[in-house]
gemmi code that builds the backbone of each chain (N, CA, C; Angstrom):
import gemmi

chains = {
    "A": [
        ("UNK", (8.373, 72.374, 222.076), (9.234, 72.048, 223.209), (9.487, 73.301, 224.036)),
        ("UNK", (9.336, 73.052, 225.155), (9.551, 74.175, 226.707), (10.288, 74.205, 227.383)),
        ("UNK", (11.278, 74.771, 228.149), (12.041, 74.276, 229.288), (11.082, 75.282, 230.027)),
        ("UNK", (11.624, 75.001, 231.406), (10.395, 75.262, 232.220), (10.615, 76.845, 232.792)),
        ("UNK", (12.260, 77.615, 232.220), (12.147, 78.593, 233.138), (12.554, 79.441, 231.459)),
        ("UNK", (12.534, 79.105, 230.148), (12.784, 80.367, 229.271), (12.024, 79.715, 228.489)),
        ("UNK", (11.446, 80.598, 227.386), (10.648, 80.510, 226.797), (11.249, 80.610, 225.091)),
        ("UNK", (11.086, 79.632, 224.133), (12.032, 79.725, 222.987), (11.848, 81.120, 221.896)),
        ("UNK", (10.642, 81.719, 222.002), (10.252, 82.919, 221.716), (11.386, 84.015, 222.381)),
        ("UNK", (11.466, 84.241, 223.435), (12.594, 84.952, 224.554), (14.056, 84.821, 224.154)),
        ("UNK", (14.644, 84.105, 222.989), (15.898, 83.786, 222.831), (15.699, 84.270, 221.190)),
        ("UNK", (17.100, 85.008, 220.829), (17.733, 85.356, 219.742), (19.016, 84.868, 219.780)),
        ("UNK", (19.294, 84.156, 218.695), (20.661, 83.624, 218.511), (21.646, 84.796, 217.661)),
        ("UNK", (22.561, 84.486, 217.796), (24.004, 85.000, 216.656), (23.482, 86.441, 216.731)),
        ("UNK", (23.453, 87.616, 217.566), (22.582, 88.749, 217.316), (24.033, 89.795, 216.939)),
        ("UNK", (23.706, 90.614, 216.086), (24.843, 91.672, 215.749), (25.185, 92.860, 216.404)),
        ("UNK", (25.679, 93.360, 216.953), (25.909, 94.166, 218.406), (27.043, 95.275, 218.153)),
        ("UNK", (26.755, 96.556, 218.229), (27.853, 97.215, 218.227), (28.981, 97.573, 219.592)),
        ("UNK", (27.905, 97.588, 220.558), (28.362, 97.801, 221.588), (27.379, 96.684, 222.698)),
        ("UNK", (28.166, 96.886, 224.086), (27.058, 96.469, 225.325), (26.112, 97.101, 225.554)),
        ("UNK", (25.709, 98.286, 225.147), (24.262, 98.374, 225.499), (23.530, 98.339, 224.360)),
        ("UNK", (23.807, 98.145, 223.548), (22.867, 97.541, 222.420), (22.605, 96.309, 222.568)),
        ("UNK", (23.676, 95.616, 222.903), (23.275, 94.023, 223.437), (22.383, 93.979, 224.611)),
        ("UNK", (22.143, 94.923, 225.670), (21.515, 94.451, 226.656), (19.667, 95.302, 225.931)),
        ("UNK", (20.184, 96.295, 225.056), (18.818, 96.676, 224.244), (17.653, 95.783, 223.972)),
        ("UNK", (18.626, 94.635, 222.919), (18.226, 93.783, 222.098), (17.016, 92.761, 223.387)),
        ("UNK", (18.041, 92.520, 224.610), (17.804, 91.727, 225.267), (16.591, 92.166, 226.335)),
        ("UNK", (16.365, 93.103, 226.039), (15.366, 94.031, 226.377), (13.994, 94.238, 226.289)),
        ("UNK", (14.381, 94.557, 224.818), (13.281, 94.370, 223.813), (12.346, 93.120, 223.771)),
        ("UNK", (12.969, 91.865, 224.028), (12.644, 90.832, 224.023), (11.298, 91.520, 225.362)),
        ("UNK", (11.733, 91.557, 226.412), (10.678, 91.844, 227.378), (9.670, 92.676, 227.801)),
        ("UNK", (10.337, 93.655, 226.523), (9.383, 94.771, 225.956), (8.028, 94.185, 225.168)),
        ("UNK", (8.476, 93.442, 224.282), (7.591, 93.191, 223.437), (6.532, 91.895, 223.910)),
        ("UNK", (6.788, 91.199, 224.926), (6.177, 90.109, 226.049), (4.959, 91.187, 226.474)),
        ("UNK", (5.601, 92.325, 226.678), (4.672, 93.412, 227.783), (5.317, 93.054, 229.351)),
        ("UNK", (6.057, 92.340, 229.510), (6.691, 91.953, 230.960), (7.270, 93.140, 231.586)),
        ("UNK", (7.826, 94.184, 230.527), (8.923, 95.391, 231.444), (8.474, 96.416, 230.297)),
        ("UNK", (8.938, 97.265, 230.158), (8.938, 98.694, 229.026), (10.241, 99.076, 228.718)),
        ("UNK", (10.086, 100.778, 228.178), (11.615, 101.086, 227.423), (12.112, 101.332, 228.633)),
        ("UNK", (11.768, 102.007, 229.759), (11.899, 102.398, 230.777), (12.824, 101.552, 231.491)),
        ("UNK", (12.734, 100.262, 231.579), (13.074, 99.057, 232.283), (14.259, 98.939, 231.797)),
        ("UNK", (14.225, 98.936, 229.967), (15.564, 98.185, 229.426), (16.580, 99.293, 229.361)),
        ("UNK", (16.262, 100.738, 230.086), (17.086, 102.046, 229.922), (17.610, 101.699, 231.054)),
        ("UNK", (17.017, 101.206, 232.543), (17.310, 101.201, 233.817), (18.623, 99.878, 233.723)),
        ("UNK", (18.320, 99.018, 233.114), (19.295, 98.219, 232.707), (20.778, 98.540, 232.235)),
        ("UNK", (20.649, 99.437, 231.166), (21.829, 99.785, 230.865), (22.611, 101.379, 231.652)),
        ("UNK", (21.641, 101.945, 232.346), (21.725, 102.780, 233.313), (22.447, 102.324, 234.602)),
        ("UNK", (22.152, 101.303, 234.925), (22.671, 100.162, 236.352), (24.303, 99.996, 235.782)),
        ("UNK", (24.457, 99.496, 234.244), (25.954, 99.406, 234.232), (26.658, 100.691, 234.394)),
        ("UNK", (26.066, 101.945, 233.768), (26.952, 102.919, 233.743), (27.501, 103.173, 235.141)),
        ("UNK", (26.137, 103.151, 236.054), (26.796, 103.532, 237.563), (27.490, 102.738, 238.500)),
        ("UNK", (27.021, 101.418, 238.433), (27.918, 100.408, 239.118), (28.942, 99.245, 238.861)),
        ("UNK", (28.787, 99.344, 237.495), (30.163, 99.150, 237.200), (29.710, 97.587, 236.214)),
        ("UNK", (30.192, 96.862, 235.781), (30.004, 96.039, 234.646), (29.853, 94.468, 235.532)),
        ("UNK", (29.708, 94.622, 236.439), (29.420, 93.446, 237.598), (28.291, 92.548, 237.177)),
        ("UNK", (27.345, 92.823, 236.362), (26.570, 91.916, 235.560), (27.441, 90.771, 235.309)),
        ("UNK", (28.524, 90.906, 234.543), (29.082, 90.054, 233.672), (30.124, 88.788, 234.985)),
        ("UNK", (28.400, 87.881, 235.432), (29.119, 87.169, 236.409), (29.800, 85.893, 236.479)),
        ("UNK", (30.165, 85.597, 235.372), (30.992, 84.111, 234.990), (31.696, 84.852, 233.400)),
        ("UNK", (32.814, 84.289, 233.448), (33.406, 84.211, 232.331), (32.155, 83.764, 230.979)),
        ("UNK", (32.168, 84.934, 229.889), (31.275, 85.339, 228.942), (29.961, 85.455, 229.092)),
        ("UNK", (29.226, 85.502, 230.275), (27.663, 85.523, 230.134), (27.151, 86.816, 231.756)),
        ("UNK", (26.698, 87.430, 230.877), (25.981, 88.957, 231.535), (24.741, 88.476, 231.997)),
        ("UNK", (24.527, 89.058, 233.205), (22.625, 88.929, 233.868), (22.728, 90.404, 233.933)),
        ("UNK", (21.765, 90.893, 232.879), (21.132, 92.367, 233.111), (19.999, 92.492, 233.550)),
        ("UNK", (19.700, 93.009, 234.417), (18.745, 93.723, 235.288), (18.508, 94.657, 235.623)),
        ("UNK", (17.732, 95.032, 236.293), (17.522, 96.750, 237.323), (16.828, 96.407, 238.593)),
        ("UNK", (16.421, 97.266, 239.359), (15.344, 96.886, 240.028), (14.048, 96.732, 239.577)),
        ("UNK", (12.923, 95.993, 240.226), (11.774, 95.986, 240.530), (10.966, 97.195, 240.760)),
        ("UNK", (9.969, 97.805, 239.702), (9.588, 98.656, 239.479), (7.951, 98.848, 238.749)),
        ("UNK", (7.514, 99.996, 239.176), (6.120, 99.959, 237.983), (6.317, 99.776, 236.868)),
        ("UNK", (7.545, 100.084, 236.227), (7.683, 99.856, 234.587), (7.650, 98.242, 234.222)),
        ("UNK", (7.748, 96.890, 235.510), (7.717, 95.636, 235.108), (6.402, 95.166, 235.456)),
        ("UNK", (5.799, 94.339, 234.588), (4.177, 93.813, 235.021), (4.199, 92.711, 235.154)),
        ("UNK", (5.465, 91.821, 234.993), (5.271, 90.228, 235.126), (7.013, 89.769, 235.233)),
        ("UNK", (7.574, 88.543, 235.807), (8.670, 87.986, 235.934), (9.134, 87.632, 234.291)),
        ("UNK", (10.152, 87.768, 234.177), (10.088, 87.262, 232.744), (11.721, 87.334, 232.739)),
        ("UNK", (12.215, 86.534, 231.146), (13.704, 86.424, 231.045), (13.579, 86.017, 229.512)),
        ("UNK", (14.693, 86.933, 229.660), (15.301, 86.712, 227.458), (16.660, 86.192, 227.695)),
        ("UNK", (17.316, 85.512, 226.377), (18.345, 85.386, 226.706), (18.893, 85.932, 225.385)),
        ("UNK", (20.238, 86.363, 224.742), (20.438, 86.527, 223.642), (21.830, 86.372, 223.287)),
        ("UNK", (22.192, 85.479, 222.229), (23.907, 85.463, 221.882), (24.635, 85.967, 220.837)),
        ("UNK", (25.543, 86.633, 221.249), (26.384, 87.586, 219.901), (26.670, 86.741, 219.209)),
        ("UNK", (26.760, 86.977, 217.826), (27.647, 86.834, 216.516), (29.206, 87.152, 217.500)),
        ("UNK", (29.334, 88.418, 217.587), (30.396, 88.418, 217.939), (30.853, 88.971, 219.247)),
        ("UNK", (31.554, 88.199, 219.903), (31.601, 88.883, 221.241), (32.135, 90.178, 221.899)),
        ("UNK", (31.469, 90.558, 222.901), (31.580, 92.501, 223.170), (32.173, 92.337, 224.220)),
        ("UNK", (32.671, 93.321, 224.261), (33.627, 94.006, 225.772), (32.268, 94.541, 226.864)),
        ("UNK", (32.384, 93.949, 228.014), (31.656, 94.643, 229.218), (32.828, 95.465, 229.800)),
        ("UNK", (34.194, 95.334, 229.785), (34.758, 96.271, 230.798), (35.134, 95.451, 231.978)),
        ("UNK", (34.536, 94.455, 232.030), (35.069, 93.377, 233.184), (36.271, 92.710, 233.023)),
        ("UNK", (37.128, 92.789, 234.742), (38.321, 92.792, 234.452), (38.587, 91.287, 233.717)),
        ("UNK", (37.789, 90.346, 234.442), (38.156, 89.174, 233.890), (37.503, 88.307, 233.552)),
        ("UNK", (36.014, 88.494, 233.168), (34.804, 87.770, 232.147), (34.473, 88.285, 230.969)),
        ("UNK", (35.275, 89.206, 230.869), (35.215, 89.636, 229.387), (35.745, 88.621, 228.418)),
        ("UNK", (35.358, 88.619, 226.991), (34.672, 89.059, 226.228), (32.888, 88.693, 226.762)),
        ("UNK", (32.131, 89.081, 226.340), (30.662, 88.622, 226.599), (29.919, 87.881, 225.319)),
        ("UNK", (29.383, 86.876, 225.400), (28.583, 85.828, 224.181), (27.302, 85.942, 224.719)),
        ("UNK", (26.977, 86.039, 225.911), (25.437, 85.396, 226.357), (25.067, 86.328, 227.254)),
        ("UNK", (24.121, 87.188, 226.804), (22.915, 87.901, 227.638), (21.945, 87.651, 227.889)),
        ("UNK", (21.424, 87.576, 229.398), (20.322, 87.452, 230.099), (19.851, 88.550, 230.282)),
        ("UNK", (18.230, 88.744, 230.410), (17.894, 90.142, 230.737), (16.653, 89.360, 231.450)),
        ("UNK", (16.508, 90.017, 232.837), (15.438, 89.694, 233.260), (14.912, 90.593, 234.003)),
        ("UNK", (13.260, 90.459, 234.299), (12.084, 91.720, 235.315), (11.793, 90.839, 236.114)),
        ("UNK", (11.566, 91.475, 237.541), (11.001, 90.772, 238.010), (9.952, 91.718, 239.217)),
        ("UNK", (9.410, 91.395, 239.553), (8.226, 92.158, 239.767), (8.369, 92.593, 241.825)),
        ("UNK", (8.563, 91.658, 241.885), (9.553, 91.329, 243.586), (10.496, 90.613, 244.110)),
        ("UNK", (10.773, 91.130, 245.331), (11.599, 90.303, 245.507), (11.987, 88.402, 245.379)),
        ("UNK", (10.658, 87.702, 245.112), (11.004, 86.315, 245.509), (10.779, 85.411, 244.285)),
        ("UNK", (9.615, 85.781, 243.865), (9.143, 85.088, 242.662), (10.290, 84.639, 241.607)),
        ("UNK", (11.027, 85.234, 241.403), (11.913, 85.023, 240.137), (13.052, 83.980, 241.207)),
        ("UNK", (12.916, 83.606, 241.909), (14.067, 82.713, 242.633), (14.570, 81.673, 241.607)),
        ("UNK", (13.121, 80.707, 241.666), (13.187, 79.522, 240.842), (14.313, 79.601, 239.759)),
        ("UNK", (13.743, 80.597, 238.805), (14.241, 80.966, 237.624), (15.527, 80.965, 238.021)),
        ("UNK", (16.463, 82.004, 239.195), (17.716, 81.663, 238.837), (18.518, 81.234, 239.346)),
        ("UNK", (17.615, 80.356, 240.232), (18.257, 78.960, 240.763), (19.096, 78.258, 239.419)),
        ("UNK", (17.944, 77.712, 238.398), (18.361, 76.997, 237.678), (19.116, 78.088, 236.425)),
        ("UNK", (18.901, 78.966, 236.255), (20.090, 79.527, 235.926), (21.690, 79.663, 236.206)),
        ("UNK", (21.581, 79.572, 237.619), (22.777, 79.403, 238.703), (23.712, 78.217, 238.074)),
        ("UNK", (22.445, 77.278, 238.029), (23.507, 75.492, 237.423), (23.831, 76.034, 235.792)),
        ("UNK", (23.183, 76.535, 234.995), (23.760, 76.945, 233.931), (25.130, 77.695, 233.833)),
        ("UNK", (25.083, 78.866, 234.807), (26.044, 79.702, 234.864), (27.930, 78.987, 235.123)),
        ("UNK", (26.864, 77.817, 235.646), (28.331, 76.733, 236.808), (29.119, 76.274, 235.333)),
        ("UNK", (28.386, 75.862, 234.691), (28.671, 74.955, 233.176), (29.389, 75.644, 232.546)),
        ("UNK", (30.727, 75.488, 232.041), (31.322, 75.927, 231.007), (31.264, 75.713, 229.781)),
        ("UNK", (31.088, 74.464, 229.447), (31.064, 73.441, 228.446), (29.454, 73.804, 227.633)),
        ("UNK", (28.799, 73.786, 228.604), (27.307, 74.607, 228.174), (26.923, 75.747, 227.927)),
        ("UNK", (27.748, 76.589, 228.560), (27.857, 78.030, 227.775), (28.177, 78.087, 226.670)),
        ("UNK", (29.402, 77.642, 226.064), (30.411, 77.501, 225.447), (29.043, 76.962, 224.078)),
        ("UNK", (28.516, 75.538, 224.088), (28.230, 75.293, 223.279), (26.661, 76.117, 222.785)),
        ("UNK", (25.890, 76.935, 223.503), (25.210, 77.784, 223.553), (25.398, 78.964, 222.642)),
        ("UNK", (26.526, 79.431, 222.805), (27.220, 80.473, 222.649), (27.202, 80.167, 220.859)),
        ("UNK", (27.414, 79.124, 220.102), (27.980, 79.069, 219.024), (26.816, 78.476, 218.348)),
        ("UNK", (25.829, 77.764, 218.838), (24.392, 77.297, 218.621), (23.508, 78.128, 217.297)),
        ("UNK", (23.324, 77.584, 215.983), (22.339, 78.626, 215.716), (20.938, 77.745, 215.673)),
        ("UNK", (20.757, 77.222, 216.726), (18.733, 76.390, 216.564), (18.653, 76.623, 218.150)),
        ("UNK", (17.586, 77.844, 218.110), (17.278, 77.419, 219.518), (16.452, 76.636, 220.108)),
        ("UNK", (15.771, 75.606, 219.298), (15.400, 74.165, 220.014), (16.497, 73.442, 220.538)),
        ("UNK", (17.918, 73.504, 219.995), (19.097, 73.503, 220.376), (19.635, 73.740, 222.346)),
        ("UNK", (19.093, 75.401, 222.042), (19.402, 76.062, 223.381), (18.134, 75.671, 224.349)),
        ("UNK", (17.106, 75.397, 224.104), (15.945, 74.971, 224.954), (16.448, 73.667, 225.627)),
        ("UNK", (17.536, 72.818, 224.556), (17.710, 71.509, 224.855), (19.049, 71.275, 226.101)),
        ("UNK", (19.956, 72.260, 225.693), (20.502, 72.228, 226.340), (20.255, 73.229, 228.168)),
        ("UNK", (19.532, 74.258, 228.142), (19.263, 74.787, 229.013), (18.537, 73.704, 230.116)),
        ("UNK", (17.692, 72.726, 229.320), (17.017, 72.024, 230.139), (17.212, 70.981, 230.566)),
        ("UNK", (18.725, 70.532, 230.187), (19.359, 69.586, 230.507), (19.820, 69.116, 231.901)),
    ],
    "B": [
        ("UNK", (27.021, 77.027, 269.496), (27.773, 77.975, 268.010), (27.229, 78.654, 267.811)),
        ("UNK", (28.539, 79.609, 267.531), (28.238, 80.815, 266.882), (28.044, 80.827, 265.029)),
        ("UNK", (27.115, 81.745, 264.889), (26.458, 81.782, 263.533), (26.577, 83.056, 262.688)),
        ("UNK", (27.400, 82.995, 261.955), (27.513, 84.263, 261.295), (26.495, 84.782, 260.524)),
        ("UNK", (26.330, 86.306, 260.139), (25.725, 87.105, 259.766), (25.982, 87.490, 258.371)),
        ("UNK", (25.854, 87.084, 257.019), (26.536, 87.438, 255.895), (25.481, 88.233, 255.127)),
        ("UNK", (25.832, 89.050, 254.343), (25.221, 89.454, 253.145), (26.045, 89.523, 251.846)),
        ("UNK", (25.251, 89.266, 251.138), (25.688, 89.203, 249.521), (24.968, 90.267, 248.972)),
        ("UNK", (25.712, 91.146, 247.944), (25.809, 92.495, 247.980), (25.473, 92.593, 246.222)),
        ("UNK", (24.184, 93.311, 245.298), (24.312, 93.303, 244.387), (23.810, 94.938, 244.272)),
        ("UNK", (24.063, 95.249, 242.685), (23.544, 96.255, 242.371), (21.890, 96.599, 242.818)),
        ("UNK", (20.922, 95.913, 242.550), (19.746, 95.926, 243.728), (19.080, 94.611, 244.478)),
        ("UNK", (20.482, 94.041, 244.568), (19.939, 92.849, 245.994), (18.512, 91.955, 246.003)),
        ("UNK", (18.760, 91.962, 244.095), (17.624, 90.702, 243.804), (18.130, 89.500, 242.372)),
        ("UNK", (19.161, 89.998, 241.885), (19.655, 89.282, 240.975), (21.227, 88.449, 241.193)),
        ("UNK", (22.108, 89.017, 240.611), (23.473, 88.762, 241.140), (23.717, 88.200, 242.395)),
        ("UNK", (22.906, 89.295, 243.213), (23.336, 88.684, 244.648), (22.425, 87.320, 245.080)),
        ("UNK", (21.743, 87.062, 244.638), (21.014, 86.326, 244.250), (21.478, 84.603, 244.721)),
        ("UNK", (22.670, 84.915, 243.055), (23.288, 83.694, 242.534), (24.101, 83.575, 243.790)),
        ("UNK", (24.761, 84.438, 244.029), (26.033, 84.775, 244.861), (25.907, 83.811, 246.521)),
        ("UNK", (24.748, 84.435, 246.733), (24.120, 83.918, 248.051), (23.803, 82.368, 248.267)),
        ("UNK", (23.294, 81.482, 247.107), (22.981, 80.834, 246.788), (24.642, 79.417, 246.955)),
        ("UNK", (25.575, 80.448, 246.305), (26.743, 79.217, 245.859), (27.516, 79.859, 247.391)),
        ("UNK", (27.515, 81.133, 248.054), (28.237, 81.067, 249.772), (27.308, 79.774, 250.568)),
        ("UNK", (25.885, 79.870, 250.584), (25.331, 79.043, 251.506), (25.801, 77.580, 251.269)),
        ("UNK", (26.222, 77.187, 249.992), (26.290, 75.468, 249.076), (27.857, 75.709, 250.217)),
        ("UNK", (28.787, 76.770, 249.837), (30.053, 76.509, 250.586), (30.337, 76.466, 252.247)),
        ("UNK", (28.923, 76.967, 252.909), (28.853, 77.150, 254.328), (28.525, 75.788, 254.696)),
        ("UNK", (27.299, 75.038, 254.198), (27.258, 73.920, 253.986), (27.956, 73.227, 254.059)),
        ("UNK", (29.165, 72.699, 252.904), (29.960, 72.005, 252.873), (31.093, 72.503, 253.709)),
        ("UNK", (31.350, 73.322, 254.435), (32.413, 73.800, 255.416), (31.831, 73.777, 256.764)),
        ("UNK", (30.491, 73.455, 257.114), (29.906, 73.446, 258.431), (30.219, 74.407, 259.298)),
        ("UNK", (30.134, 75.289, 258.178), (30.069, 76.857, 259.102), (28.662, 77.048, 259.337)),
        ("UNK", (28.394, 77.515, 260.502), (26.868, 78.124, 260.393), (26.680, 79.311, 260.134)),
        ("UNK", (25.953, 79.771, 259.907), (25.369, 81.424, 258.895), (23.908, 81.241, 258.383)),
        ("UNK", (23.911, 82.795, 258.216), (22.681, 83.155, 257.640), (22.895, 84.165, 256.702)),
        ("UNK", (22.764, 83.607, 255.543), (23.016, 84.889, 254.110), (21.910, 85.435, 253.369)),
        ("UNK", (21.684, 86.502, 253.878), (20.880, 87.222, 252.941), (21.413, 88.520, 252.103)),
        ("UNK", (20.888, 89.308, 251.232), (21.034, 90.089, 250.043), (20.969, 91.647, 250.515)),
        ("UNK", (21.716, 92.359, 249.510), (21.226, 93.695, 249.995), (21.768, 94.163, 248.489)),
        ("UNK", (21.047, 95.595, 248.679), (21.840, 96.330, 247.312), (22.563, 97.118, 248.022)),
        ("UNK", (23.816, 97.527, 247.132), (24.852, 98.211, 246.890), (24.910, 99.946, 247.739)),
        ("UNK", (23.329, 100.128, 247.755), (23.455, 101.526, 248.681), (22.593, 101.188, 250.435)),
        ("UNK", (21.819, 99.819, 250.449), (21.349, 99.951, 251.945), (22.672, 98.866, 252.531)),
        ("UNK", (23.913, 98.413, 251.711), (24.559, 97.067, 252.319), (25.273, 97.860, 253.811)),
        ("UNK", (25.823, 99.028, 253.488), (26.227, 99.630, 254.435), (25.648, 100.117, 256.025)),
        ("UNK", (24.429, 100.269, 255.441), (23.406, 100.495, 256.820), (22.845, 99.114, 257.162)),
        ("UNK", (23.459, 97.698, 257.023), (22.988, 97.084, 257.174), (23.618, 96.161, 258.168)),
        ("UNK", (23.664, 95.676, 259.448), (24.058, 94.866, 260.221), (24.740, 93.613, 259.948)),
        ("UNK", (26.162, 93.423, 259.870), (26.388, 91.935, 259.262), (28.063, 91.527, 259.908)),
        ("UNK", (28.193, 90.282, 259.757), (29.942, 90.591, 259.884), (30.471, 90.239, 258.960)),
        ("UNK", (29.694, 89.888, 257.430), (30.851, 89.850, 256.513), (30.011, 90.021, 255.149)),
        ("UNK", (31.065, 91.004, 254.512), (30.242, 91.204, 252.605), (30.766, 90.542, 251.687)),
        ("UNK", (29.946, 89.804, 250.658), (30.567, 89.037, 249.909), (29.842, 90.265, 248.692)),
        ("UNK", (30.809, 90.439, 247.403), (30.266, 90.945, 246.510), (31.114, 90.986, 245.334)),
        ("UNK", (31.144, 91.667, 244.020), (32.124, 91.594, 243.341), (33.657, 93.040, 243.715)),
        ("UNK", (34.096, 92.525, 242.686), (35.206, 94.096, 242.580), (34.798, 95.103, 242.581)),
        ("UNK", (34.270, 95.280, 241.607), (33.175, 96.814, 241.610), (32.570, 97.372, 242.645)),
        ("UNK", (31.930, 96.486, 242.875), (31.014, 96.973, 244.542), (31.803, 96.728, 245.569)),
        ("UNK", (32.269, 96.149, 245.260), (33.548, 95.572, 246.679), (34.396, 97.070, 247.265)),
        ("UNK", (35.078, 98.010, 246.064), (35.616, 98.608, 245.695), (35.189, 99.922, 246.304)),
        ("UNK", (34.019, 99.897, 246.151), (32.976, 101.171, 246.691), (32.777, 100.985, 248.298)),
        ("UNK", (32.536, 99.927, 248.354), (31.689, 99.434, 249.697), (33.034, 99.568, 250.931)),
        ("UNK", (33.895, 99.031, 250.495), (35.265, 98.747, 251.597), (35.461, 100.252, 252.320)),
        ("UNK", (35.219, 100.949, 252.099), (35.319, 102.377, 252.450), (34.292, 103.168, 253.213)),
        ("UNK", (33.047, 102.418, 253.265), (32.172, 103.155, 253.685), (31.345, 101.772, 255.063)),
        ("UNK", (32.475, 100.715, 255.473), (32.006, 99.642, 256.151), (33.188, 99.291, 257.148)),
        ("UNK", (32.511, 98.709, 257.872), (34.022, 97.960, 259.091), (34.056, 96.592, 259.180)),
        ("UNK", (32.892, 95.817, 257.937), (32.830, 94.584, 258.628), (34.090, 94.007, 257.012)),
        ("UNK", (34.890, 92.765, 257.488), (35.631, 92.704, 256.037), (34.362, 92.577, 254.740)),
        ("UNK", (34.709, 92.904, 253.754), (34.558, 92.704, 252.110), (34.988, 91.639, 251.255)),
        ("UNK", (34.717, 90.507, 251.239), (35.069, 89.372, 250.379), (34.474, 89.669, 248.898)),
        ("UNK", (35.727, 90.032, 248.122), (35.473, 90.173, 246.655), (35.695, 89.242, 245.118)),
        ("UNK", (34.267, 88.702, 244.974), (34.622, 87.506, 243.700), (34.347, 87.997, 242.698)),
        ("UNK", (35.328, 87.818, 241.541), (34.998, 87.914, 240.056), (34.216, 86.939, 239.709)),
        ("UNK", (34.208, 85.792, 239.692), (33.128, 84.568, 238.857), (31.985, 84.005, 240.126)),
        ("UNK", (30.562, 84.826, 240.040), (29.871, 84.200, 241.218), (29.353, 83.310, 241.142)),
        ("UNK", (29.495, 81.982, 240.839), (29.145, 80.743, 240.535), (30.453, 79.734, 240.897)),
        ("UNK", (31.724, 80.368, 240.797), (32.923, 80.121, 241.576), (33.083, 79.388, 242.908)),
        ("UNK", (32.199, 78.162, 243.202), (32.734, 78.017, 244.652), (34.219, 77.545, 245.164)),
        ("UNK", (35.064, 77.765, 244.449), (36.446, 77.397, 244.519), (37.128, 78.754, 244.980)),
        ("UNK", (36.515, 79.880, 243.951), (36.929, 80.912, 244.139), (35.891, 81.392, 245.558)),
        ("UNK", (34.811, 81.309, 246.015), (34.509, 81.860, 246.944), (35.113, 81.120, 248.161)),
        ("UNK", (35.343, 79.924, 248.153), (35.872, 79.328, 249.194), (37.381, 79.193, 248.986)),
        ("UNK", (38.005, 79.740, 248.451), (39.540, 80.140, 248.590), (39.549, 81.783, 249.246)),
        ("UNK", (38.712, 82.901, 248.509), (38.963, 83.857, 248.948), (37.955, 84.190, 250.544)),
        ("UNK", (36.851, 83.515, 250.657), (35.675, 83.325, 251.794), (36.574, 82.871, 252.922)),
        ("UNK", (36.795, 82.007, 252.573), (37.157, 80.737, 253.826), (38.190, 81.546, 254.823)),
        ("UNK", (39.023, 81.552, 254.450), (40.212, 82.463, 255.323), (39.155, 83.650, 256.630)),
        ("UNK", (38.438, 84.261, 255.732), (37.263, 85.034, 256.614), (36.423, 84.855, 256.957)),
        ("UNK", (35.868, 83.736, 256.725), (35.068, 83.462, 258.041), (35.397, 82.807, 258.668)),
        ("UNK", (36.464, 81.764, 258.834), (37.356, 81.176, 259.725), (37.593, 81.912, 260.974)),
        ("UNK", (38.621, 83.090, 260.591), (38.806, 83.960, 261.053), (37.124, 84.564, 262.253)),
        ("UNK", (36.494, 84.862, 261.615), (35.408, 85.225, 262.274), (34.566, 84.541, 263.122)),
        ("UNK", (34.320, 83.136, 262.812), (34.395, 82.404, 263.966), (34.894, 81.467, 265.081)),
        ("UNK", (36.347, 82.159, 264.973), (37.218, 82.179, 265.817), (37.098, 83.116, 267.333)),
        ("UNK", (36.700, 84.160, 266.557), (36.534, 85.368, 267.399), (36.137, 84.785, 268.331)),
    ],
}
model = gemmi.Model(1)
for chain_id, residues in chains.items():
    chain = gemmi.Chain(chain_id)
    for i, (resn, *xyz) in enumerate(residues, 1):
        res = gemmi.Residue()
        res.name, res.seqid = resn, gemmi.SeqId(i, " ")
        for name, pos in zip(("N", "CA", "C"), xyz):
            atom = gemmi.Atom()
            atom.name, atom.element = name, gemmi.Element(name[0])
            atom.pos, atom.b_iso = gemmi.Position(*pos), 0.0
            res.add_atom(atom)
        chain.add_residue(res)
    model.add_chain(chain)
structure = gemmi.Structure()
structure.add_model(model)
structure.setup_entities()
């Protein structure tokens, strides 16, 4: 089973986290190991929070980490990953964090699709929520694609 | 009619702002404001021609200081309650002018 914009390989459930940038590491790695981005990419990621501030974290509990578009990314791609236990971003008021997104994208347009329908996820509370506590991610495929 | 000029403002004006842009246009829409919203990152938003920034606190925070056009600042960008409670008042305002 597929949903059409994440891939069930790309998702780690219940992941153990000391901090936020180990969580956005983890979530990283995922796109590291695709070959989609490098270490480079998932450093620029957690580099982007130090300087501009924890603004990822754009709905109450769920982070979109990114960077820019760069030689270090070779293809569009997206992980998603959920704490065991939830971490502090520093945001005044979506903190705690459960659900990391990490995505490359290669230019500006291509990755639209993708977070279009991410967008309707993000809207969902009730779907975060039950995401968040999920341990089958045929589970999270099911509900993402809902 | 007049048609406003918006940008939605992210760390590099392909993700966040993204979403952001996406749920102002759903609220311009349903408010029959006319506009045109496109994206910028966080260091060209300033050199960039517009009459109004939508972005978070953080960037909001930075940006208000180094711009003349107002700064509309949302914590939840998927919020169209919150963008059209804190939006609406300003662009009202703006196409009034």
């Amino acid at each position: 089973m597929k949903s059409s914009w994440i891939d069930k390989e790309n998702i780690q459930l219940q992941v153990e986290v000391q901090s936020w940038e180990e969580a956005i590491q983890v979530a990283g790695q995922i796109l590291e190991r695709n070959h989609s981005s490098d270490a480079q990419y998932t450093h620029a990621m957690i580099q982007a929070v130090h300087e501009l501030g924890p603004y990822i974290v754009l709905v109450p509990h769920v982070a979109l980490a990114h960077a820019r578009p760069s030689q270090a990314v070779k293809k569009d791609d997206i992980s998603l990953i959920t704490l065991k236990d939830p971490i502090s971003f520093g945001h005044q008021q979506n903190d705690p964090v459960h659900l990391v997104f990490a995505f490359c994208a290669t230019g500006d347009q291509q990755h639209l699709e993708k977070l279009t329908l991410l967008a309707s996820v993000l809207e969902n509370e009730s779907l975060i929520k039950q995401i968040a506590h999920t341990t089958s991610k045929d589970e999270v495929i099911k509900l993402l694609s809902e | 009619m007049k048609s406003l000029n918006i940008i939605a403002v992210c760390g590099f004006g392909l993700g966040s702002s993204m979403v952001l842009k996406m749920k102002v246009e759903e609220v311009l829409r349903e408010e029959n404001i006319e506009g045109k919203v496109s994206t910028a990152d966080v260091g060209s938003a300033a050199a960039t021609a517009c009459d109004v920034i939508f972005t978070s606190y953080e960037l909001g925070e930075k940006l208000e200081s180094s711009v003349t056009v107002p700064v509309v600042m949302i914590q939840n960008f998927v919020n169209k309650a919150e963008i059209r409670e804190k939006g609406l008042p300003v662009l009202q305002r703006l196409m009034a002018e």
